[in-house]
C-alpha positions in Angstrom: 127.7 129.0 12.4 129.5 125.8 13.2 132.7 126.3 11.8 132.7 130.2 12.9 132.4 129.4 16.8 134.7 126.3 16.3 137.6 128.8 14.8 137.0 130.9 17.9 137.2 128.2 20.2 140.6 126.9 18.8 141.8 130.8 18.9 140.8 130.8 22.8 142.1 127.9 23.5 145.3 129.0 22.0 145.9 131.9 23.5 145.3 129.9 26.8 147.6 127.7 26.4 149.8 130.3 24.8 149.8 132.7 28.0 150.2 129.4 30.3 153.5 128.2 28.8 154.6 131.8 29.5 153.9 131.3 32.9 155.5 127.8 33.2 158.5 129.3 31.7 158.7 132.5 34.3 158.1 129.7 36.9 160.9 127.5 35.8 163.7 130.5 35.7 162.7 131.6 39.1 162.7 128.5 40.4 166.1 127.7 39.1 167.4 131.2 40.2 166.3 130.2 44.2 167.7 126.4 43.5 170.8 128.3 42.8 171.1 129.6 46.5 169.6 126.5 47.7 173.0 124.4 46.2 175.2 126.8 48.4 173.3 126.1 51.0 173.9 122.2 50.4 177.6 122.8 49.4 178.2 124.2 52.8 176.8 121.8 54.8 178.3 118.7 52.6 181.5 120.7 53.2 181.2 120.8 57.1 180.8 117.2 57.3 183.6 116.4 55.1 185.6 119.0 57.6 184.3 117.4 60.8 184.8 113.8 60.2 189.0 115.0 58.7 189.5 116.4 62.2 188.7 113.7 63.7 190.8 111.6 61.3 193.8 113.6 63.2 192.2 114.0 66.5 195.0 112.7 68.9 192.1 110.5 71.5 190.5 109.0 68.5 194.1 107.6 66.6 195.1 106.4 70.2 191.5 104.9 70.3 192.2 103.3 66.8 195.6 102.1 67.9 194.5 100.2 71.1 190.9 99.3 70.5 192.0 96.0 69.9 195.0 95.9 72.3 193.9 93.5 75.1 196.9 94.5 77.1 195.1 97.9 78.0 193.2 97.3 81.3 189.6 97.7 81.1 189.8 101.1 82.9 192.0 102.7 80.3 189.8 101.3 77.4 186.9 103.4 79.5 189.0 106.0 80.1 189.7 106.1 76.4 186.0 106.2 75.4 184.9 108.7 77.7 187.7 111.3 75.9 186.1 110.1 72.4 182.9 110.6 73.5 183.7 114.4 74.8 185.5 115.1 71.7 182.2 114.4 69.7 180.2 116.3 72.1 181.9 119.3 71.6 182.0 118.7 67.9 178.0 118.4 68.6 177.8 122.1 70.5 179.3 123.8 67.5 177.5 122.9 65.1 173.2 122.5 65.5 172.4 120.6 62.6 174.6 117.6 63.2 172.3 115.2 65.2 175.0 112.8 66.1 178.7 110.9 65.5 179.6 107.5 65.2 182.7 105.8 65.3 182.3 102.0 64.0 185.4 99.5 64.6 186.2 96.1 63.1 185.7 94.7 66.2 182.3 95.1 66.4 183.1 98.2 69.2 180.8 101.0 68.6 180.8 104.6 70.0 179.0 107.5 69.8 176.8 110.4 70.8 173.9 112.1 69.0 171.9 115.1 70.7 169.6 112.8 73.2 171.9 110.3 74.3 175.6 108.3 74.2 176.1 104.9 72.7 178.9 102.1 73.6 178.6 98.7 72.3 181.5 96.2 73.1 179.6 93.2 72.3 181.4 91.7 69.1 178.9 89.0 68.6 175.9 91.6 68.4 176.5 93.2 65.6 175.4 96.3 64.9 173.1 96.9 61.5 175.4 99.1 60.3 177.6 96.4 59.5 175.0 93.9 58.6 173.2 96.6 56.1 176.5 96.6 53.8 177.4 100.4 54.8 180.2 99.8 56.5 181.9 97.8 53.8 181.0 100.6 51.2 182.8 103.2 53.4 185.7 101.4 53.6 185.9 100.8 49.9 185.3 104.3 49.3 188.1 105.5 51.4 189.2 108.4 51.8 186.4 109.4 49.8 183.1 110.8 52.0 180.1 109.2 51.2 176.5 109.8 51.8 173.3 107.8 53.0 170.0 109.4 53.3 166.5 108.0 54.6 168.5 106.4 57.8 166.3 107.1 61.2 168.1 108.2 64.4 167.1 104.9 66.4 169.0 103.0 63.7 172.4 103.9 65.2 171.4 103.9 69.0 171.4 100.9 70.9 168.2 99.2 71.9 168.9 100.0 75.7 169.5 103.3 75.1 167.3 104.5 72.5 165.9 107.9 73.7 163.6 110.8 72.5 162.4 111.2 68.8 164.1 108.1 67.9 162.1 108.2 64.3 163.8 111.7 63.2 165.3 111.4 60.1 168.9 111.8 59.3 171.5 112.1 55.9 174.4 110.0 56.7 178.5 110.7 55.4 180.2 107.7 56.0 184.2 107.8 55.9 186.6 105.2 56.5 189.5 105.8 59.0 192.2 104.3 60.4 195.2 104.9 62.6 198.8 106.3 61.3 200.4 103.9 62.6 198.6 101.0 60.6 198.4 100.5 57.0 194.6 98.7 57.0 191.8 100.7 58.0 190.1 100.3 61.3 186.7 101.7 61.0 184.2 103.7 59.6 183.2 107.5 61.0 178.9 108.6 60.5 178.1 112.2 60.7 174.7 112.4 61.0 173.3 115.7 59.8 169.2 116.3 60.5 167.2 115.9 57.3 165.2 118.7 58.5 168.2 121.4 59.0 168.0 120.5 55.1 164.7 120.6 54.4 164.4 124.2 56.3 167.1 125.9 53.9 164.9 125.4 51.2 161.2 125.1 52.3 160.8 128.7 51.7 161.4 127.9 48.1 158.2 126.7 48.0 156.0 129.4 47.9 152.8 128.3 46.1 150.6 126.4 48.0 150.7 122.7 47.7 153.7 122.9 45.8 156.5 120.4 47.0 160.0 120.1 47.0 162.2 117.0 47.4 166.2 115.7 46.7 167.3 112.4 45.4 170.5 111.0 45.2 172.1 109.2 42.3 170.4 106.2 42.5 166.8 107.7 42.6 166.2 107.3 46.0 164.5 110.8 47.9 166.7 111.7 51.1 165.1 115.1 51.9 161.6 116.1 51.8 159.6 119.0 53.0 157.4 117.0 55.4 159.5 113.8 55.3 156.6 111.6 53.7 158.8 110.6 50.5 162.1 109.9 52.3 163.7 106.9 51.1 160.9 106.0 47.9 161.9 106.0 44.4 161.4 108.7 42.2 159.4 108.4 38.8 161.7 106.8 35.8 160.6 109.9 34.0 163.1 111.7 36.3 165.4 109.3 36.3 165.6 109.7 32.4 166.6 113.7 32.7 170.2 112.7 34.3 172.3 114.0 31.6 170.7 117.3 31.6 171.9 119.8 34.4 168.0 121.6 34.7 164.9 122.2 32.8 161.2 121.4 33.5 158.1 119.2 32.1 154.8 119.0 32.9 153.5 115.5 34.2 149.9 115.3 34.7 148.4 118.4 36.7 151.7 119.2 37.8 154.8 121.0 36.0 158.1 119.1 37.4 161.0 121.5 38.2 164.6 120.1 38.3 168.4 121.0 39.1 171.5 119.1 39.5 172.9 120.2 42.6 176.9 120.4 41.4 178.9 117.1 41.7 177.2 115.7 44.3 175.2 113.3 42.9 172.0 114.6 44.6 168.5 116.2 42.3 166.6 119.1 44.1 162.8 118.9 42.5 160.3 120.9 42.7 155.9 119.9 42.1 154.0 123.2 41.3 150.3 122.3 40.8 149.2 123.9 37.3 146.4 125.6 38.8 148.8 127.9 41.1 150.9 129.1 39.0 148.3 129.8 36.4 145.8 131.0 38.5 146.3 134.7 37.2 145.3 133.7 34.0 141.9 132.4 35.1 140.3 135.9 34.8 141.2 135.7 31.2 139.6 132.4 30.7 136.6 133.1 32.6 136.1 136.4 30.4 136.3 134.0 26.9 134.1 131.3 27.9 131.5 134.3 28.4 132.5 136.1 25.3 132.1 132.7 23.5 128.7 131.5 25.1 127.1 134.9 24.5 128.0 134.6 20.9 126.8 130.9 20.9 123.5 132.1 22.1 123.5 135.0 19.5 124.4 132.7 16.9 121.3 130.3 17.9 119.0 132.5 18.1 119.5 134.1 14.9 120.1 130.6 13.2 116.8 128.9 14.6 114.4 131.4 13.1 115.5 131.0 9.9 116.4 127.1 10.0 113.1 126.5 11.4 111.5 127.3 8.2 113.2 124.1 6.1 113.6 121.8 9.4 110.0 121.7 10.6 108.2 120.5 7.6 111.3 117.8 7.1 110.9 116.8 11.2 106.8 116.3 10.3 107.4 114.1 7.2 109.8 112.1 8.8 107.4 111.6 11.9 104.8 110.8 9.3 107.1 108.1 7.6 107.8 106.5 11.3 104.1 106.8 12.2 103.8 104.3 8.1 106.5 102.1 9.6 104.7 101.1 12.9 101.3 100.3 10.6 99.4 103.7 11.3 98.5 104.5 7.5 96.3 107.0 6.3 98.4 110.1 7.4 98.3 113.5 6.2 100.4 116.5 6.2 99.3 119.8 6.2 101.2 122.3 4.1 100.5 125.4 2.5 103.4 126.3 0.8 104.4 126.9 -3.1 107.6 124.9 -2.8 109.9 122.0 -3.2 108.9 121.2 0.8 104.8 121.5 -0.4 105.0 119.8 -3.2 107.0 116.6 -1.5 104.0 117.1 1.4 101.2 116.7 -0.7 102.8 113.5 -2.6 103.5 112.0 0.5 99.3 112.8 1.2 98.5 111.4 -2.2 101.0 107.9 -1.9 99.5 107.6 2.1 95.7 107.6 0.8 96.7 105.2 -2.2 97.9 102.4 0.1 95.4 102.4 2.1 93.1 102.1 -1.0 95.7 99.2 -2.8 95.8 97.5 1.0 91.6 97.4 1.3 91.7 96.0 -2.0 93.7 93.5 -1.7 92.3 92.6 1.6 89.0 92.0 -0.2 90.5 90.0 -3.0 92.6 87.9 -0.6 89.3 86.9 1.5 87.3 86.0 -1.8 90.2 84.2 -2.7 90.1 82.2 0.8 86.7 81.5 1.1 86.5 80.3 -3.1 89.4 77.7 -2.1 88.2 76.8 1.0 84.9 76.0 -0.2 86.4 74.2 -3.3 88.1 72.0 -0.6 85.6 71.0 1.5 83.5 70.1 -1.6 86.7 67.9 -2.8 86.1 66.2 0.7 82.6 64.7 0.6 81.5 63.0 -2.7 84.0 60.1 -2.8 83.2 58.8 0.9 79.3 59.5 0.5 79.5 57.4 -2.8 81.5 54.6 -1.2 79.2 54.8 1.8 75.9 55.1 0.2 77.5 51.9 -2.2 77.9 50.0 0.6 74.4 50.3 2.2 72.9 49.8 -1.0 74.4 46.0 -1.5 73.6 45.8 2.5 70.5 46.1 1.8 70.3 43.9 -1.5 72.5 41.0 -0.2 72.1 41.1 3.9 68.6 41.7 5.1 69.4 42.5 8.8 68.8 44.7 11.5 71.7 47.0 11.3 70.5 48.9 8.1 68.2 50.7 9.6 71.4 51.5 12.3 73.8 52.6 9.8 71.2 55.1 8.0 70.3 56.4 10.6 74.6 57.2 11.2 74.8 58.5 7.8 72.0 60.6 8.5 73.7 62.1 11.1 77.0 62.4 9.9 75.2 64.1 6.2 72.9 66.6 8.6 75.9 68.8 9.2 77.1 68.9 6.0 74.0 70.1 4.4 72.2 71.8 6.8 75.4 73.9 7.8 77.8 76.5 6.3 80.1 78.0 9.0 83.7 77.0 8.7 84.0 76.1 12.3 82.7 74.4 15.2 83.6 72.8 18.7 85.7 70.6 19.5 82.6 68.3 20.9 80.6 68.9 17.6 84.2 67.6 15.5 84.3 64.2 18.2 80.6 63.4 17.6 81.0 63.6 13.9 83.8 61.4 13.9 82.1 58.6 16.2 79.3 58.5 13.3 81.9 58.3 10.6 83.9 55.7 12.4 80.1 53.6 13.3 80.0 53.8 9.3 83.2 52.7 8.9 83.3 49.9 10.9 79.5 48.9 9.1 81.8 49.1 6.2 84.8 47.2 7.1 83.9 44.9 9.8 84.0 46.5 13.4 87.3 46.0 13.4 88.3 50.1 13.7 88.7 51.3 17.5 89.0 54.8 18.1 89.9 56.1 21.3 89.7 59.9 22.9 91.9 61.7 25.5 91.4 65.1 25.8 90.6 67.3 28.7 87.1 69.1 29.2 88.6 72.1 28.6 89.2 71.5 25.2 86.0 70.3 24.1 84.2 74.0 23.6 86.7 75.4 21.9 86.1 76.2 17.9 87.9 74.2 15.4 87.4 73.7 11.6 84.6 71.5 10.7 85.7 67.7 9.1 89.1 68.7 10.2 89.8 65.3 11.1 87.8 63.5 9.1 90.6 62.8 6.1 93.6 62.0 8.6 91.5 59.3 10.1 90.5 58.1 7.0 94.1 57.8 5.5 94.8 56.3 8.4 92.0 53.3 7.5 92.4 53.0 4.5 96.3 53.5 4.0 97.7 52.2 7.2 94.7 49.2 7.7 94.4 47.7 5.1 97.3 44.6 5.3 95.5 44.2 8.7 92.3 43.8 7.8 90.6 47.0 8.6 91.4 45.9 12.2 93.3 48.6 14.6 93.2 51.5 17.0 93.0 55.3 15.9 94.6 57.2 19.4 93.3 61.2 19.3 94.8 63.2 22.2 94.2 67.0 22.2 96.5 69.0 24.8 96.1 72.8 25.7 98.5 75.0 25.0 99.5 78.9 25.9 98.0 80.5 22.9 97.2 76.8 21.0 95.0 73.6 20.8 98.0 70.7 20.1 95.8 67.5 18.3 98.0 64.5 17.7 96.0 61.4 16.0 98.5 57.9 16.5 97.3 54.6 14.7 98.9 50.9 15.2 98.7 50.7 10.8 101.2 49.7 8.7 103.3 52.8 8.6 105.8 53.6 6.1 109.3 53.5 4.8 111.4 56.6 5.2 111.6 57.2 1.2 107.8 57.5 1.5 107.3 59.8 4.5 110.0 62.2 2.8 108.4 62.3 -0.6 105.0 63.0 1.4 106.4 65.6 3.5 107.5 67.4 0.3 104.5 67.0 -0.8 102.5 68.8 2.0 105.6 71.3 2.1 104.5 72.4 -1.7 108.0 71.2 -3.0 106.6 68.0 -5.2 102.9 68.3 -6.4 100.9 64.9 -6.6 101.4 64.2 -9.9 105.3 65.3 -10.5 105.3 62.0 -7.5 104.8 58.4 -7.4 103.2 58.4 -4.4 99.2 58.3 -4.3 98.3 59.7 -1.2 94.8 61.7 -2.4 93.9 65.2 -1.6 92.9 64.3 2.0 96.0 65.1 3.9 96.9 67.9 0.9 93.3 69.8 2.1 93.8 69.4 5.6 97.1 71.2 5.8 95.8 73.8 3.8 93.0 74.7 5.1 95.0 75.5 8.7 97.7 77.4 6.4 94.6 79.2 4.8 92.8 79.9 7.9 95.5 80.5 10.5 98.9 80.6 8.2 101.6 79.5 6.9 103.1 78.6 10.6 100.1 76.6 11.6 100.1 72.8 8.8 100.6 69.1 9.7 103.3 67.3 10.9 103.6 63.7 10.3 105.9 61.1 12.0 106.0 57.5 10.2 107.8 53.9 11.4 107.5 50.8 8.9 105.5 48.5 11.2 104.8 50.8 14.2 101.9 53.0 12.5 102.1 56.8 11.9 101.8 59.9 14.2 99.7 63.1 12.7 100.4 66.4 14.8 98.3 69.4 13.8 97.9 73.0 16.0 95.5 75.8 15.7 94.7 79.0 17.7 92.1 78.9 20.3 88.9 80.3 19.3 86.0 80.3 21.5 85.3 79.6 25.3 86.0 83.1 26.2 88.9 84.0 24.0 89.1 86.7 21.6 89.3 85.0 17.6 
């Protein structure tokens, strides 16, 4: 269905574009065909000026002019006398022909004279010179001489002087510039300006136009545009894509939304263009693109239509078994799929049914076998925890109460009694944080009955902390390495430090004692112990199962994230860090 609508697509579009280079090419010939006219048109005027400013090469008032400009014998009446005649000889020159806007008649001396349609100009000031001269235009007439050459994108008020500037002073004007000078010398001894009106041009060929917002524009030889329809363009650069069509007489291309007509006006160095918007010229052919797009979306519904009742019959089991398979991803086991049919599709649903009700089976079992697991290694733990100190303890009292007959037995059974009571008369894995503290005081009484009263043991924790659940005799074997490792080159004497901080989600304990500490060798070869990459007996260090039991009950009971962290200086005693989850005091466990 795919394929079929894209082949009739590519045929539309085709036959689109087909009939639209037809019309650019009947747009370009008749476009050319009118430019044809317009270069008479052009050739004509060019022509005029070129006869105007040779009659007044051999005008008798303007050679005497040229002769005795720079005469200083001549009174100043005659030299006025003079001008007046010059400027009546333009004047009439003006009357006969409408499109000239003015004359100019530029001397080396700096003297210039002239008269345009709205007023006369007469500048005798040398030492102001006019910006004719200063612009360079003057010198490229008189090295173009005889030769007539032409300026475009000047402005009226360029030429008049500032006192006598007059009417539309902004109009805009094409320039031919000629060098002159007088028969009876061999240098020249000015420059001549026939200034025609850009918009005489323009209004021979802005009938050419025709569609609308189509515009038409002429540049010279050196790109810049000296006649445009509504004089916006005049003296800008054209694109360098036109500028790269100079060796070809006409022709055409299309440059974004626009197709670009152009001619070469004859040997005069000028380029008529003209911009036709696409969507003009092809607008004709929009009835035949509006009747395929319906032709090709009725058969695009057709084709859907027909297509989805009998693609529906393979996709929608597929669509449900993959929904079922993103349902398994998030966790949500268990699902079925209902299907009835006697095919490859029902017989992929009901395995899928079959493999969803056998996880959940091979998950509850090994749920179950993962918590008898737990609870067989935890118990086996905290069973490795208590004979050796009830031994040693109970050994003690005993030879108390053989050698010593004083008061304090009675005290220190009485602390055993306590600190036994919960291990006997109790099986939960946890309790608070208060229950942990007042086991450890008893141990630490016993202790200190057992190696002199030399153990201190001091809390910092906030109130907070004290109901929440921890795991029972948690703390018991870090304080007790900590005794018996770290205390025993000092006598038994020292201070045990246990601060417990609250966390977001977590209870942070850290237990600090002022013991011996240990070398670096030995706190790496314990850490790779706890970290299960050295057993005890592949190293030579005898730490016990104390610290070993700790860390994994909390990997046990919270996982693998949760285990001790131990920081060690030779000297400077040894810092245990251990974190567990808040249970209890109105959290969720």
């Amino acid at each position: 269905m795919i394929m079929s609508v894209v082949v009739l697509i590519v045929s539309a579009v085709g036959i689109y574009f087909g009939v639209q280079d037809i019309w650019q090419k009947r747009s370009e010939k008749s476009t050319l065909q009118l430019f044809e006219q317009l270069q008479y048109s052009v050739d004509v005027m060019r022509h005029d000026a070129d006869k105007v400013s040779k009659l007044f090469l051999i005008d008798p008032d303007i050679q005497e002019y040229l002769e005795t400009i720079s005469d200083s014998s001549n009174s100043p009446g005659e030299h006025v006398n003079l001008t007046n005649r010059v400027m009546d000889r333009i004047s009439i020159v003006l009357k006969n022909y409408e499109y000239i806007s003015s004359i100019y008649l530029f001397t080396d001396g700096g003297t210039v004279v002239g008269v345009s349609d709205q007023a006369s100009t007469f500048i005798v000031d040398a030492e102001d010179k006019h910006w004719f001269y200063t612009f360079g235009l003057y010198s490229q007439a008189q090295e173009s001489y005889p030769r007539l050459i032409w300026k475009g994108a000047t402005k009226a008020k360029d030429f008049q002087s500032e006192a006598f500037q007059t009417g539309d002073e902004s109009s805009n004007l094409l320039s031919a510039m000629r060098g002159v000078k007088a028969v009876s010398r061999m240098t020249q001894a000015g420059t001549l300006v026939v200034n025609i009106k850009q918009q005489a041009l323009a209004a021979t060929y802005n009938k050419l136009a025709g569609e609308p917002g189509s515009e038409i524009f002429i540049y010279d030889a050196e790109g810049t545009i000296i006649s445009d329809t509504d004089g916006t363009r005049l003296g800008q650069g054209v694109d360098a894509e036109l500028l790269g069509v100079i060796d070809r007489p006409f022709g055409s291309f299309t440059n974004g939304d626009r197709q670009v007509i152009y001619y070469r006006l004859g040997e005069t160095g000028w380029t008529v263009v003209k911009l036709v918007p696409i969507s003009e010229f092809v607008k004709d052919i929009w009835q035949l693109r509006y009747t395929m797009i319906g032709i090709l979306t009725v058969m695009l519904i057709a084709a859907l239509t027909i297509s989805y009742y009998w693609i529906r019959k393979i996709t929608k089991p597929l669509w449900q078994l993959r929904k079922a398979m993103q349902e398994m991803e998030r966790g949500n086991l268990g699902i079925s799929l209902e299907s009835d049919d006697d095919n490859e599709l029902g017989m992929l649903a009901r395995g899928f049914n079959r493999m969803s009700q056998s996880m959940i089976g091979l998950i509850e079992d090994n749920r179950k076998a993962e918590e008898q697991k737990a609870q067989l290694e935890i118990r086996m733990l905290q069973s490795q925890i208590q004979p050796h100190f009830l031994y040693n303890t109970l050994n003690t009292i005993k030879w108390m109460a053989i050698v010593i007959k004083a008061d304090n037995i009675s005290q220190s059974l009485t602390t055993l009694a306590n600190l036994l009571k919960p291990i006997f008369n109790r099986t939960d894995l946890m309790w608070t944080f208060r229950e942990e503290i007042h086991y450890i005081d008893n141990y630490i009484k016993l202790m200190n009955v057992r190696y002199g009263q030399g153990i201190q043991v001091e809390w910092s924790y906030p109130d907070s902390v004290a109901d929440y659940r921890v795991l029972r005799f948690i703390l018991q074997p870090i304080i007790e390495n900590a005794i018996v490792h770290g205390m025993e080159a000092h006598n038994y004497t020292g201070t045990i430090r246990i601060a417990a901080e609250e966390h977001r989600d977590d209870i942070c304990l850290v237990l600090s004692d002022t013991g011996t500490g240990m070398t670096e060798q030995r706190l790496g070869q314990l850490k790779e112990i706890l970290d299960g990459e050295q057993t005890n007996e592949q190293s030579s260090l005898n730490i016990g199962i104390g610290l070993q039991n700790v860390n994994k009950r909390l990997q046990l009971h919270f996982g693998s994230h949760y285990r001790l962290e131990i920081e060690s200086e030779i000297n400077r005693g040894t810092t245990v860090t251990l974190r567990f989850p808040k249970f209890g005091n109105g959290t969720k466990t």
